[in-house]
KOLLUMKOL-516025 format. One record per residue (C-alpha): residue number from 0; residue in three letters; chain; y, z, x. Coordinates in Angstrom, 2 decimals, m for minus. Example, Ala and Ser with C-alpha at 12.3 -4.5 7.8 and 13.67 -1.06 7.14 Angstrom:
REM KOLLUMKOL-516025
REC   num   residu   chaine     north        up      east
REC     0      ala        A     m4.50      7.80     12.30
REC     1      ser        A     m1.06      7.14     13.67
This chain:
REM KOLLUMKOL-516025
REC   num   residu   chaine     north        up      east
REC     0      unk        A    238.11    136.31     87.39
REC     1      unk        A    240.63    133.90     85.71
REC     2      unk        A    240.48    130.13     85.07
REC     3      unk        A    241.81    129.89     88.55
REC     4      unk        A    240.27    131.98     90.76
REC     5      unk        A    236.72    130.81     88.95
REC     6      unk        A    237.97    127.46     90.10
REC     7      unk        A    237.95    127.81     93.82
REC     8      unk        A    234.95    129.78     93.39
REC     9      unk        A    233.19    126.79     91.22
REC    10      unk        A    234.61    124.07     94.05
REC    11      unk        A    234.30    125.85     97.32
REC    12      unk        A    231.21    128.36     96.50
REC    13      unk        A    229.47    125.53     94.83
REC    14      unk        A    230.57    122.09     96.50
REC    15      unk        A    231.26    119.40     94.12
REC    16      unk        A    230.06    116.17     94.47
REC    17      unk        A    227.10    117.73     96.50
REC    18      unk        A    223.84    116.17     94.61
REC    19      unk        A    220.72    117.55     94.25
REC    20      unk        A    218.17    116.18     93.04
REC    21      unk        A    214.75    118.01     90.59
REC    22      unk        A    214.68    120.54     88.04
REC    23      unk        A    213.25    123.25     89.62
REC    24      unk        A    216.32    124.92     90.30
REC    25      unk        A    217.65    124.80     86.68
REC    26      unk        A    214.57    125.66     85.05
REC    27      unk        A    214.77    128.61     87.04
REC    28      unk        A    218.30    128.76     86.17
REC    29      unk        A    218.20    128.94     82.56
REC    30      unk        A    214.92    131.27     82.11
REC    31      unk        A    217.18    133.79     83.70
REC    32      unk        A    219.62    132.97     80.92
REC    33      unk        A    217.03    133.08     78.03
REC    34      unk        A    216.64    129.28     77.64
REC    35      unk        A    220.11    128.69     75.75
REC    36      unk        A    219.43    125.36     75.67
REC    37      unk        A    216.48    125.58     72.70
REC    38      unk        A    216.76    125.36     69.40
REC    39      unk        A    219.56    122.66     68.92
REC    40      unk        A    218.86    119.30     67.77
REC    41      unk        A    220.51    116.97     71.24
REC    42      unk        A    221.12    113.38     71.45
REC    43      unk        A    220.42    112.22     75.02
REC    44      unk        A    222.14    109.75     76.58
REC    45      unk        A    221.92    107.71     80.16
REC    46      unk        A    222.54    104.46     81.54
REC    47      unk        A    224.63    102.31     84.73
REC    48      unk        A    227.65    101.81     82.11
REC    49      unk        A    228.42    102.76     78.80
REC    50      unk        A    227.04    106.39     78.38
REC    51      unk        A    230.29    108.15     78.42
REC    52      unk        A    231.13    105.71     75.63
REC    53      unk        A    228.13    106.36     73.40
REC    54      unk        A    228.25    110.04     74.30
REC    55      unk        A    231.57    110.34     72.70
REC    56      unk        A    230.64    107.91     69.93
REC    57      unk        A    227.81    110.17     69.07
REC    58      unk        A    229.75    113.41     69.03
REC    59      unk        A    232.24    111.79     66.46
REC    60      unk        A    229.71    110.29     64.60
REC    61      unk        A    227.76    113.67     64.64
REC    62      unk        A    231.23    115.89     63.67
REC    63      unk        A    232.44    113.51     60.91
REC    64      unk        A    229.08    113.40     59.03
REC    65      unk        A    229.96    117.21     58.81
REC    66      unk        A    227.66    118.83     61.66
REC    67      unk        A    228.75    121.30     64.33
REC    68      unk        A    228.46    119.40     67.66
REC    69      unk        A    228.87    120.49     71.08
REC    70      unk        A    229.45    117.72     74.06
REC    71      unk        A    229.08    117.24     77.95
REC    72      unk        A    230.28    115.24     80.42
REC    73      unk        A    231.01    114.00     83.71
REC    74      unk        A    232.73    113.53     85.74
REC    75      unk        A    236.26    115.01     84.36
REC    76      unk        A    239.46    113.18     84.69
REC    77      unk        A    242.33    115.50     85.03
REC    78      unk        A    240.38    118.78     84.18
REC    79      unk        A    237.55    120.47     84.16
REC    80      unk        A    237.40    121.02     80.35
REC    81      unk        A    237.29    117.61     79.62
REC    82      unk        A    233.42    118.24     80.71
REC    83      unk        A    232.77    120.47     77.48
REC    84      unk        A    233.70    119.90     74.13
REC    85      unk        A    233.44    121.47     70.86
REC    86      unk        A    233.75    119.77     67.32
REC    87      unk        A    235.62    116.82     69.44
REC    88      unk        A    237.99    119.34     71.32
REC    89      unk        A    237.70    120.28     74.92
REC    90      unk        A    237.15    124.20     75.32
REC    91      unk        A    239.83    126.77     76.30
REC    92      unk        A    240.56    127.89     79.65
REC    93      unk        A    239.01    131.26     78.10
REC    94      unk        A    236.19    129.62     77.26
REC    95      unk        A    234.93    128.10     80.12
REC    96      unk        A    235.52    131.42     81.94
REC    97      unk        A    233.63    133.61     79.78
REC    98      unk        A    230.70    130.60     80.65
REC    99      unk        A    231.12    130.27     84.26
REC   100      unk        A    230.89    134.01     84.60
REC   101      unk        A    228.01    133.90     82.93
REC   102      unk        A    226.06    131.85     84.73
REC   103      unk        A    227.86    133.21     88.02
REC   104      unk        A    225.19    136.30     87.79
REC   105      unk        A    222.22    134.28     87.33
REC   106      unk        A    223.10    131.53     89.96
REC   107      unk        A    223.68    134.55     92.66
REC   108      unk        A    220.19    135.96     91.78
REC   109      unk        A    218.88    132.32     92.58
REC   110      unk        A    221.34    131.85     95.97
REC   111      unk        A    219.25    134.80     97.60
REC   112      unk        A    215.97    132.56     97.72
REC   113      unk        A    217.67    129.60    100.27
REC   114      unk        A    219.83    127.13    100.08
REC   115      unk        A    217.18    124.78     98.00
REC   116      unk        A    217.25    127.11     95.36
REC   117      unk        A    220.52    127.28     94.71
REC   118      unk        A    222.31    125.76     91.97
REC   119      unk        A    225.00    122.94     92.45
REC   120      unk        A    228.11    122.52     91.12
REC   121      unk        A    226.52    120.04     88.42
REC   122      unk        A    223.60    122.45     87.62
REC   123      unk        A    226.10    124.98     87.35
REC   124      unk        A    228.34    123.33     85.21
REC   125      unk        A    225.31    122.04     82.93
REC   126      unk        A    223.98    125.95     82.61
REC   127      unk        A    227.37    126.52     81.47
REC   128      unk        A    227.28    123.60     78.82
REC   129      unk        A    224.13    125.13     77.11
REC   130      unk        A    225.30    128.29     76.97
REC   131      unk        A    228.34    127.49     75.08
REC   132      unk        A    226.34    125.57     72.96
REC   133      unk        A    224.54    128.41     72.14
REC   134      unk        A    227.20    130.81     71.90
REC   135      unk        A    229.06    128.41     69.42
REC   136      unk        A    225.65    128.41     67.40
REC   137      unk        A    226.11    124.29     66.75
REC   138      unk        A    223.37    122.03     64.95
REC   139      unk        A    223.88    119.43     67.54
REC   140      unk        A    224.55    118.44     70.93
REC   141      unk        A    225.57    115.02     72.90
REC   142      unk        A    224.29    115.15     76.65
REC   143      unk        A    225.31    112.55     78.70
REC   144      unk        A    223.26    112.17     82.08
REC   145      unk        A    224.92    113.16     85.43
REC   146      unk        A    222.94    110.67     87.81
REC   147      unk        A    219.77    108.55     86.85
REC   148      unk        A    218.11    110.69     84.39
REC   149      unk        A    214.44    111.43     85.47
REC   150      unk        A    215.94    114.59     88.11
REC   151      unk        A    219.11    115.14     86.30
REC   152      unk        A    219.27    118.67     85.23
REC   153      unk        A    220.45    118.31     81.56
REC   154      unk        A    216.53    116.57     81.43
REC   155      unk        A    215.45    119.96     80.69
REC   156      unk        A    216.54    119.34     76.86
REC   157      unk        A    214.17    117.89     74.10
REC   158      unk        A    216.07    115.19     72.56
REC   159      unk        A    216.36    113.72     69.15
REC   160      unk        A    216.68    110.70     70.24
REC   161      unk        A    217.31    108.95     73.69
REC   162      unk        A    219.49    106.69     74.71
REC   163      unk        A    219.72    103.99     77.50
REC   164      unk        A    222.42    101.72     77.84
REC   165      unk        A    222.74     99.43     80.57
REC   166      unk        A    220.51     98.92     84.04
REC   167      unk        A    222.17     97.78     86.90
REC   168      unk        A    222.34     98.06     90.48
REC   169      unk        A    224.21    101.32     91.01
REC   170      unk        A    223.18    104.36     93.24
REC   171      unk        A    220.83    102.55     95.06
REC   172      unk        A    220.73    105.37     97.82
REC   173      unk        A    219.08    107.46     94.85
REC   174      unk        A    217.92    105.91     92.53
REC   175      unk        A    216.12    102.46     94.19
REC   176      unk        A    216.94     99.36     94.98
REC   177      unk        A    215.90     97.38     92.33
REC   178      unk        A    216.93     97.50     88.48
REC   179      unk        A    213.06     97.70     87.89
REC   180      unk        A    213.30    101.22     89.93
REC   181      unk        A    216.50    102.07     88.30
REC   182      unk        A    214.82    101.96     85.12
REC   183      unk        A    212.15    104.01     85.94
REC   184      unk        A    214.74    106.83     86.40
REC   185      unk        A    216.84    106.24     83.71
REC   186      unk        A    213.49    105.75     81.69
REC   187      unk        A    212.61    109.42     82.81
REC   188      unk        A    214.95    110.89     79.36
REC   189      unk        A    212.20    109.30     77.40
REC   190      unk        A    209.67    112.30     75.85
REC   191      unk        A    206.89    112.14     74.40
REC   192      unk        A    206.71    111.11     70.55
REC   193      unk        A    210.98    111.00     70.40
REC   194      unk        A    212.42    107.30     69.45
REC   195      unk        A    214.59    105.91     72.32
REC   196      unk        A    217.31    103.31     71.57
REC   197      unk        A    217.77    100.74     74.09
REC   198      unk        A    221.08     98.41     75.17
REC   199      unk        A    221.16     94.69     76.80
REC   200      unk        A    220.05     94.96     79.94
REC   201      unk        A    217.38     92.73     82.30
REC   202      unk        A    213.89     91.69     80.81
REC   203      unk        A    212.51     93.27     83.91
REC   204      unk        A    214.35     96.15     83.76
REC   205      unk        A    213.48     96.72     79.65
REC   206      unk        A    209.68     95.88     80.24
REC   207      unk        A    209.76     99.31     81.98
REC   208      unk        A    211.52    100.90     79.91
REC   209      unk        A    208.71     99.83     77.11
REC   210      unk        A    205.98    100.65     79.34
REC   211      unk        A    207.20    104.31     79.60
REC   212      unk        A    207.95    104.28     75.96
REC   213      unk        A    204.45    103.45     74.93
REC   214      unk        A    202.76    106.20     77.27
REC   215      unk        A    204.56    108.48     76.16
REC   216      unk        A    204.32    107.50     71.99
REC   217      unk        A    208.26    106.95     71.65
REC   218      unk        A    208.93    104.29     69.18
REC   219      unk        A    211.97    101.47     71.11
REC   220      unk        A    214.61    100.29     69.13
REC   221      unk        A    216.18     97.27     70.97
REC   222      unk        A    220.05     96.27     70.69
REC   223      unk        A    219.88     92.17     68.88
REC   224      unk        A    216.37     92.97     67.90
REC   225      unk        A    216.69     96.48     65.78
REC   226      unk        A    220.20     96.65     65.52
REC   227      unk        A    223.02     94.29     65.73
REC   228      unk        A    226.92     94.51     65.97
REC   229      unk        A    229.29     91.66     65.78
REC   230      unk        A    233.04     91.93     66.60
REC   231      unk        A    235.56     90.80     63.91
REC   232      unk        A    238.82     91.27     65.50
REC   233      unk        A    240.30     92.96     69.08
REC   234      unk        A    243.84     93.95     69.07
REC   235      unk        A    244.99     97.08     71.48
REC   236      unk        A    243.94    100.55     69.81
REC   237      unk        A    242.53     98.97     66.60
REC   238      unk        A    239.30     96.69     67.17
REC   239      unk        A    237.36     96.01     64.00
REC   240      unk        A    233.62     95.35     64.39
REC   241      unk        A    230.45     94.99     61.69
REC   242      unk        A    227.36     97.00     62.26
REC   243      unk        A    224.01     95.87     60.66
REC   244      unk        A    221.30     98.40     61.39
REC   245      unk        A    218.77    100.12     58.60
REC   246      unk        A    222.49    100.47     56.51
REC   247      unk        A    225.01     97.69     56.89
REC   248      unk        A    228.97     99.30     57.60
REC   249      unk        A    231.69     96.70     58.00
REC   250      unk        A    235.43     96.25     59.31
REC   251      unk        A    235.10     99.94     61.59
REC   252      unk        A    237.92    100.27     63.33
REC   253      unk        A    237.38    101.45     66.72
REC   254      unk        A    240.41    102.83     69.07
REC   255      unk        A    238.64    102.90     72.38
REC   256      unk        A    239.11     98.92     74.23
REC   257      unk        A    237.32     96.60     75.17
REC   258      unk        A    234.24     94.01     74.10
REC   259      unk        A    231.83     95.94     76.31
REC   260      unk        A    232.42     99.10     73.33
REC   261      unk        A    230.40     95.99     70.84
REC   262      unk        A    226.77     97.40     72.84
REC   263      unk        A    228.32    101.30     73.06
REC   264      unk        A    229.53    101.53     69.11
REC   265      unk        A    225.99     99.83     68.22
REC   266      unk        A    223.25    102.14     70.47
REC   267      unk        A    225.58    105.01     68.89
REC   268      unk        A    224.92    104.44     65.34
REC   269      unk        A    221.88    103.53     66.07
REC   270      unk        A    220.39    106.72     67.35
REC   271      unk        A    222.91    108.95     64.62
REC   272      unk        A    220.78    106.87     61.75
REC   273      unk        A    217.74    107.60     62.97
REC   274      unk        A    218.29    111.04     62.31
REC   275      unk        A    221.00    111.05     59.32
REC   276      unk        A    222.37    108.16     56.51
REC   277      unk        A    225.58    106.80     57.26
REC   278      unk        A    228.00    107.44     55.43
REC   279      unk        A    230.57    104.77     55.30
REC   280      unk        A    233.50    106.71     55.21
REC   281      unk        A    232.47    109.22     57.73
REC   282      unk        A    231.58    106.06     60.15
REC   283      unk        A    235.24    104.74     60.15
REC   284      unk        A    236.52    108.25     60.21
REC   285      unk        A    234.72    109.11     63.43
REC   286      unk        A    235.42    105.58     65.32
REC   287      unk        A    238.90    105.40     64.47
REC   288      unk        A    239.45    109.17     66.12
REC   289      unk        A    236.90    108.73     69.20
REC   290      unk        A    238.74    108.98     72.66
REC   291      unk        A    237.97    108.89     75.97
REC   292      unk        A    241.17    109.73     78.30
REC   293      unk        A    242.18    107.10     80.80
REC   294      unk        A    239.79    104.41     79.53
REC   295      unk        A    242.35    102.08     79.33
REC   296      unk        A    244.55    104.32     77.55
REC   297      unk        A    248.71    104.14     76.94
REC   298      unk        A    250.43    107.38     78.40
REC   299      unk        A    253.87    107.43     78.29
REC   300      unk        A    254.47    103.02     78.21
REC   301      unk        A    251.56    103.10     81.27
REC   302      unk        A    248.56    102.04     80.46
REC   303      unk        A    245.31    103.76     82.10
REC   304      unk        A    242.18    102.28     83.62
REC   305      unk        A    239.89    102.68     86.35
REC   306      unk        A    238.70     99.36     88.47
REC   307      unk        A    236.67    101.04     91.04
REC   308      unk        A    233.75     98.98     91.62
REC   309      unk        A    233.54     94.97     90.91
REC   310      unk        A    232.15     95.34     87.17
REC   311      unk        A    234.89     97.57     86.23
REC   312      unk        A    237.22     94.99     87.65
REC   313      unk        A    235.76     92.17     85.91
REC   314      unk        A    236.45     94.13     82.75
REC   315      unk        A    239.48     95.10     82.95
REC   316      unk        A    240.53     91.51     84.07
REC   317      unk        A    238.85     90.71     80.90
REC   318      unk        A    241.23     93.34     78.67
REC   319      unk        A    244.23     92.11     80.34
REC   320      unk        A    243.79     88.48     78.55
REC   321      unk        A    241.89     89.60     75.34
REC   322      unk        A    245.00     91.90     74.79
REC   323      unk        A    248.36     91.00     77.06
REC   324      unk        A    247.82     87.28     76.95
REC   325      unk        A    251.02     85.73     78.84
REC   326      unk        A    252.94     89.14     79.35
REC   327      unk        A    254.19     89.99     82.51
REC   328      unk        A    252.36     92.34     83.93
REC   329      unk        A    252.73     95.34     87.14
REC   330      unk        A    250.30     97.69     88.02
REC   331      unk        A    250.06    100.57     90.58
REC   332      unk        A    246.62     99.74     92.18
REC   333      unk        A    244.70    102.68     94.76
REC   334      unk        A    240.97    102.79     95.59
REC   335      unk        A    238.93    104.74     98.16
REC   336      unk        A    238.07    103.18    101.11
REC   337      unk        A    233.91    103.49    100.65
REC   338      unk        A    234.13    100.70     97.79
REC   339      unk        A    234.02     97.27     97.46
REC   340      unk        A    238.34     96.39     97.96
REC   341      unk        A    238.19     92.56     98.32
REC   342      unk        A    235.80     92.23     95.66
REC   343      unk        A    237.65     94.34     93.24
REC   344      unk        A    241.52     92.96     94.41
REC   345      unk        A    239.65     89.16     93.87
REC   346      unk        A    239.71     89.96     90.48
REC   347      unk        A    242.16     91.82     89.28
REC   348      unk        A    245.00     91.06     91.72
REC   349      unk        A    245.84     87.37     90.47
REC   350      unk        A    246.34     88.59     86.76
REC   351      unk        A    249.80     90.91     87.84
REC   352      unk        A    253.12     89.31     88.94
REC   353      unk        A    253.71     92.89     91.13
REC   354      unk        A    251.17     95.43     92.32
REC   355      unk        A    252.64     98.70     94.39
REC   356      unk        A    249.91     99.86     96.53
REC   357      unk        A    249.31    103.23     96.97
REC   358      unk        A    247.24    106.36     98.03
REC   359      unk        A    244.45    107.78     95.85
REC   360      unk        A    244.90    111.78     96.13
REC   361      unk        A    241.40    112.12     97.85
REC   362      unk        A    239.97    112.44    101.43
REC   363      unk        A    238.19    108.88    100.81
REC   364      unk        A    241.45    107.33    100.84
REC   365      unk        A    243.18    107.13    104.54
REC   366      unk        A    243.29    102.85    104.94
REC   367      unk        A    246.11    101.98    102.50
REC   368      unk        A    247.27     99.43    104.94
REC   369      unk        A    244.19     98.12    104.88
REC   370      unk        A    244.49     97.73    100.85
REC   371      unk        A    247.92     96.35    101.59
REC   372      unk        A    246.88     93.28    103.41
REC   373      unk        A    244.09     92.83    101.03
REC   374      unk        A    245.70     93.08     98.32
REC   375      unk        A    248.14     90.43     99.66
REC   376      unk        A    245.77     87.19     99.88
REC   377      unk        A    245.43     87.58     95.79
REC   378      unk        A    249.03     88.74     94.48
REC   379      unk        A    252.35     86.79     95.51
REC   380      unk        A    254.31     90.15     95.14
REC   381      unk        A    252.86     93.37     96.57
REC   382      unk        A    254.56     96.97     97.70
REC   383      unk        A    253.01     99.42    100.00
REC   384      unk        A    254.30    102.87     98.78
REC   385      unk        A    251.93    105.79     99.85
REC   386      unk        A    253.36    108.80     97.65
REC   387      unk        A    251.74    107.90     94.19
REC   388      unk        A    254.59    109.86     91.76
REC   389      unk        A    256.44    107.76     93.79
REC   390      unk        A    254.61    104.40     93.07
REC   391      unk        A    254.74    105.09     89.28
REC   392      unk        A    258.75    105.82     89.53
REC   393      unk        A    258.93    102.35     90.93
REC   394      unk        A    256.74    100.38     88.39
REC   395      unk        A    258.60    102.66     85.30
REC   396      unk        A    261.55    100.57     87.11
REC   397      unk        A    259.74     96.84     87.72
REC   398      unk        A    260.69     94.48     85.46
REC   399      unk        A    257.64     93.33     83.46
REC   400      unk        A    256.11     93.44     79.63
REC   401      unk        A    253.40     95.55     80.32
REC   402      unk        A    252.75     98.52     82.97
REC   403      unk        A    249.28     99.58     84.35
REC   404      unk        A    247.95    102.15     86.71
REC   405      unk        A    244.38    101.19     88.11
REC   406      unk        A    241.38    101.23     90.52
REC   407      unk        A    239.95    104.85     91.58
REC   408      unk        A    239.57    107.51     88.86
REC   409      unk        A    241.22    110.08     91.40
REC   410      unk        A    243.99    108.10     91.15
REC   411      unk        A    244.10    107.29     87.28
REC   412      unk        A    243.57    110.96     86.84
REC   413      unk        A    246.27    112.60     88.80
REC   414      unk        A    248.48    109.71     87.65
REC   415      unk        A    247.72    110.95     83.55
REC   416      unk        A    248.20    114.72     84.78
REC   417      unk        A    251.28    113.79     86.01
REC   418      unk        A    252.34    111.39     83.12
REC   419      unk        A    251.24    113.99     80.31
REC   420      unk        A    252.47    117.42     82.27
REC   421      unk        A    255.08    115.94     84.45
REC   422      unk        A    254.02    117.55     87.45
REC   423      unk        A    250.12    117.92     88.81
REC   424      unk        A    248.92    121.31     87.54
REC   425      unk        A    247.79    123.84     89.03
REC   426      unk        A    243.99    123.19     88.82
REC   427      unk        A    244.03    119.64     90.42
REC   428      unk        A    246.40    121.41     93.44
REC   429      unk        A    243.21    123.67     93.63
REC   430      unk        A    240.55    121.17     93.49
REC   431      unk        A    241.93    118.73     95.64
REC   432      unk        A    239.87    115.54     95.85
């Protein structure tokens, strides 16, 4: 098979964005494979917000202090590679066929036993992650969590050190419905005599956390009680912060936005000291090169975000006057129709003078009229264009200082396909949404 036809096999064979939940199934999984997941020293990482950040922070960290590192993620933006990276880079197309081939004969030994024992697309995908991480024979890897963290199947790994960032309401259908239960999940990564590094989060919801942290021997290290950061300057693409942990490392320049990254850069060199010395040097080297595509992110004089859900919104409001204080500003706007509209338009809407409405690429998205109107009670200016290329063509042409694109990651993802490729390739015609 090639990258594409191991596409539609992955999507259509394998459903995304169908969950299930235990670890049966990739237990079973990876025995067949000969445990590929062993022998590698993994940071762990879960949390409501934040754990793509650290995740990335810790694979820099890890890389620039001179280690081979392997990462994993999800969801992907734009492609599927973005899910598995190597020394900082995603892997080839090549790559992540000779993987998902791999796998593919183990998974169909597994399909024959029933439905529940077959793997899912994100089991799948995280079988594939350890066995490149094998194959590329690295001294470390950063795991972030899919969903929760006590059923997630990359919870089959023995970490170095855990991480959990935030608790907040999120996945209640799963996970519970209180932050008290949420923690309990995301308290799950926690094993038994391996330090776990905590972020700011509820007393209630951190008084679990230590509960499970004490049965289970695992020394806590608490963000503003263990570890500290404190910002010294935000300007777009170079924020400068001060980190006093066991060493002290000042003016780090950090590329990735926003004063929410203050917790992220802090639980990341956090858990990387509590394995290895910083080095000062290798510290600023890794935070100035960390990325994360289309975390508000300039492509091509349009800048990226996602505002999916009313906490997003409320930071990205919060970016748009730390760093574009008195521009004027446009933004292409789309969400899915399962989330929160009004809450997320109350927000953000009153900070553009224009806002062009328009279609997410995904099945979740049919009531753009609906977004329209919405959209309407909180902007003086707003344009109902359907065809997103088209929507961006427009706001290239709007007169303003500053140009966003913003709300659903389907959207902000096709949108920096099309930006960086100008067209939509050929694997996110496949995949659909």
């Amino acid at each position: 098979m090639n990258f594409p036809e191991i596409l539609k096999y992955l999507y259509f064979t394998r459903p995304y964005n169908t969950m299930k939940l235990g670890l049966f199934r990739i237990e079973g999984l990876l025995s067949r494979m000969g445990n590929p997941h062993s022998g590698v020293k993994y940071f762990h990482i879960t949390g409501s917000n934040g754990k793509g950040s650290v995740t990335t922070f810790l694979e820099y960290l890890t890389y620039h202090h001179g280690y081979s590192v392997t990462g994993f993620y999800s969801p992907h933006l734009s492609t599927v590679l973005e899910r598995f990276h190597y020394n900082t880079e995603n892997i080839s197309e090549s790559e992540f066929v000779e993987a998902a081939m791999e796998v593919k004969q183990f998974a169909e030994e597994m399909d024959k036993f029933g439905e529940e024992f077959s793997p899912s697309f994100f089991e799948y995908m995280t079988a594939m992650y350890f066995y490149i991480t094998k194959m590329k024979k690295v001294e470390y890897g950063s795991v972030e969590v899919g969903l929760g963290g006590r059923f997630d199947s990359t919870n089959i790994l023995l970490p170095e050190v855990s991480v959990i960032c935030t608790i907040s309401l999120e996945h209640t259908n799963v996970l519970g419905n209180t932050v008290e239960e949420i923690a309990f999940e995301k308290a799950g990564i926690i094993k038994e005599g391996r330090p776990v590094v905590v972020g700011a989060m509820p007393q209630s919801a951190l008084e679990v956390i230590k509960q499970i942290a004490k049965e289970r021997n695992a020394k806590i290290y608490e963000f503003g009680k263990d570890f500290n950061v404190e910002p010294v300057s935000y300007s777009f693409n170079e924020n400068v912060y001060n980190y006093f942990g066991e060493s002290t490392v000042k003016n780090i320049k950090v590329k990735l936005n926003g004063t929410h990254q203050l917790y992220n850069i802090g639980l990341a060199l956090k858990a990387f000291e509590l394995t290895n010395k910083l080095n000062e040097d290798n510290v600023r080297s890794a935070f100035e090169n960390a990325f994360i595509p289309g975390r508000f992110e300039m492509v091509n004089g349009i800048i990226l975000d996602g505002s999916h859900n009313p906490q997003a919104a409320e930071k990205f409001a919060e970016n748009l006057e730390l760093y574009f204080p008195g521009k004027k500003r446009a933004a292409v706007f789309g969400i899915v129709d399962d989330k929160d509209k009004d809450s997320v338009l109350k927000v953000i809407a009153p900070k553009f003078d224009t806002i062009i409405v328009t279609r997410p690429p995904s099945k979740r998205a049919t009531k753009i009229e609906e977004t329209y109107e919405i959209a309407k009670r909180y902007c003086n200016n707003v344009l109902l264009e359907p065809d997103f290329i088209e929507a961006i063509n427009i706001l290239k042409n709007t007169d303003c200082d500053v140009r966003f694109a913003t709300g659903s990651f389907y959207l902000v993802g096709y949108v920096r396909n099309y930006l960086v490729n100008g067209e939509i390739s050929e694997e996110l015609r496949i995949g659909g949404a």
